[in-house]
N, C-alpha and C positions, 0 to 999 in steps of 0.2 A: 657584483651584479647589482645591477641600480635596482628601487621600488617599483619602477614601470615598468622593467623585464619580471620582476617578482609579482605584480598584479596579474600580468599577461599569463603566465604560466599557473596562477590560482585558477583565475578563472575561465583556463583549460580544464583542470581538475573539477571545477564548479560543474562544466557545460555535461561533464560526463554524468557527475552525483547528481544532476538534474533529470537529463534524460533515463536513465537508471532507474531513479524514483519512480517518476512519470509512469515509467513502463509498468513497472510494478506496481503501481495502487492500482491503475485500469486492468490488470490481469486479474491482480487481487482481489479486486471489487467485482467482475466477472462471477471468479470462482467462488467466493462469499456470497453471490447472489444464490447459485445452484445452492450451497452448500447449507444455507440458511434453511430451502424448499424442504433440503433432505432430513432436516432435523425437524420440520414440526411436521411430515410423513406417518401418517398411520400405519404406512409398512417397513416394519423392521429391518429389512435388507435394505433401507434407503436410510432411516433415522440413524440406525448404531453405525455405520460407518461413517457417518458424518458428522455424530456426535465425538468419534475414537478423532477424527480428526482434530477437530476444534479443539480437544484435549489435550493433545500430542501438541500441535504446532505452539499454542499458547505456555503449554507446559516447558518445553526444552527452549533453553535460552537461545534467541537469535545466531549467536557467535555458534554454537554447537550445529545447530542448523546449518548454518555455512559450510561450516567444514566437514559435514556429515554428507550433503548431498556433492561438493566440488570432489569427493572422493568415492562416492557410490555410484555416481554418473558413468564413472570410466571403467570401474569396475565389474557393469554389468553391460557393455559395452555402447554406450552414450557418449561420444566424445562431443563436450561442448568448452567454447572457450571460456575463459574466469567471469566476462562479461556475464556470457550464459548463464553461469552456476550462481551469479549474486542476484540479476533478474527471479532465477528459478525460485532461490530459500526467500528472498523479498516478496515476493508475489505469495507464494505460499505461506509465509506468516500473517503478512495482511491480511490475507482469505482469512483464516481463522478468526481474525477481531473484527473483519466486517460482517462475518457471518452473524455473532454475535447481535453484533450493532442493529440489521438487517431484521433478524430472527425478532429482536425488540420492536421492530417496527412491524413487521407482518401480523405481529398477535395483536397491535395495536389500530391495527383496521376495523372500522364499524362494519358490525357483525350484518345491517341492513345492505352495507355496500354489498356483501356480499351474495346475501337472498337477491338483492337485484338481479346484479349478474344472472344468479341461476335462473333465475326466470326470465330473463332475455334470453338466455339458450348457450351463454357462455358455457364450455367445459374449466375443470380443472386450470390447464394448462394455459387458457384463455386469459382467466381469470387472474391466474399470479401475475401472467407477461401486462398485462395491458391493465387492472386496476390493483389489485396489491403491492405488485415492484414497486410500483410507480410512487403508491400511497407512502410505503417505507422508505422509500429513500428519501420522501420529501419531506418525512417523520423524523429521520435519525441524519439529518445534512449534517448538522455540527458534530455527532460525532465521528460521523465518515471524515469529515475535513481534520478535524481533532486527529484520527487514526491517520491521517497523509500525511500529516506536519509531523507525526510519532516515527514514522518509517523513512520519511526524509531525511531526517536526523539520526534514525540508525541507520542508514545506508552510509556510517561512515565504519564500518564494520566488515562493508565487502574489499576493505584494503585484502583484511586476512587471506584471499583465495585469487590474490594480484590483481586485482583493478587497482588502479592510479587514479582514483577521484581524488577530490578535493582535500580531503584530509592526511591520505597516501602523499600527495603530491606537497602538502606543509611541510608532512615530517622528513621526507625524501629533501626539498631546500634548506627545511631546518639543520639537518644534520650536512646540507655542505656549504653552506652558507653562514653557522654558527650565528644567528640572527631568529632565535627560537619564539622571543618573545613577539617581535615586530609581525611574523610571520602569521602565529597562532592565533593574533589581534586584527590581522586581515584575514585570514580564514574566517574568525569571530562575526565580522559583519558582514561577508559573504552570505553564507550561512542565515546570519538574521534576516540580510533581504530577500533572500529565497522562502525562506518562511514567513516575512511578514508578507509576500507577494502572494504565497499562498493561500494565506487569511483572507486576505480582503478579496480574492476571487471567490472563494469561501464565502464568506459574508455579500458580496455584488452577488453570487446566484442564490443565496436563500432569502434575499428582499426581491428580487425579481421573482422568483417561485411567488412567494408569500401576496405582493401587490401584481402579480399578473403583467409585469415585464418580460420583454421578447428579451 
């Protein structure tokens, strides 16, 4: 097999550990946003379950997560495909560190922004969606990006529960192809450029934020 059937075939494996990613930081970041609300919640039925999460998901190693939920899914009768189940544990570990991230930012809102609000007539709810989210996210950009480039890079983990990304797909050539090194060396700068494209989308929207580019 020539290097050009061997790049072609990476980066099939790449297009997938992209879109995979992808999918899961925006759930992620979703669920991290709610989940963040529910831990600085003055009512307990909202903060302790929220907090038991963030503890759980952070606590149990990624790889155990995988294979925790691509077997409990089916088991209580959820049938989803391997796709499914690396999306599901990805998105939900993410949530965990963005919540974090998140949680740092919202405590990090000037306490005036927020008498504003209440006296414009803002509620609660108003109030998170439309100037606190907003303020945090705009607070903690780097380590939301930091936390996508982390999960990017684990998503080569969801080989375990049969996805064929990128790294599935090395070892799968490596091993017929007996060509380990050349392989893993193009995986290697896959990889880098997925991440270094990440970054500077990363860094292009938090100078934009910051100097008020569209």
């Amino acid at each position: 097999m020539n290097s050009w059937k061997l790049w072609m075939l990476l980066l099939q494996g790449a297009g997938l550990t992209v879109a995979v990613s992808l999918l899961s930081i925006a759930i992620g970041l979703a669920i991290g946003a709610v989940i963040s609300a529910g831990m600085l919640s003055s009512k307990q039925v909202f903060a302790v379950p929220s907090r038991l999460f963030v503890s759980f998901f952070r606590g149990v190693p990624l790889l155990v997560q995988l294979l925790l939920i691509y077997n409990l899914l089916p088991a209580i009768g959820i049938n989803v495909s391997s796709v499914g189940a690396a999306i599901t544990g990805l998105s939900l570990c993410t949530a965990a560190y963005q919540a974090e991230n998140l949680r740092g930012g919202l405590m990090s809102v000037p306490k005036g922004l927020i008498e504003a609000a209440e006296m414009a007539g803002l509620n609660a709810t108003q109030q998170f969606r439309r100037i606190r989210l907003p303020i945090a996210f705009r607070l903690t950009l780097p380590a939301i990006i930091n936390e996508a480039i982390m999960i990017l890079k684990a998503s080569s983990l969801v080989s375990v529960v049969g996805v064929v990304e990128l790294t599935r797909m090395t070892q799968d050539l490596s091993a017929s192809t007996y060509r380990p090194l050349e392989l893993f060396a193009m995986a290697g700068v896959i990889y880098f450029i997925i991440n270094w494209g990440l970054s500077f989308i990363g860094s292009y929207t938090e100078n934009a934020i910051r100097w008020g580019r569209p």
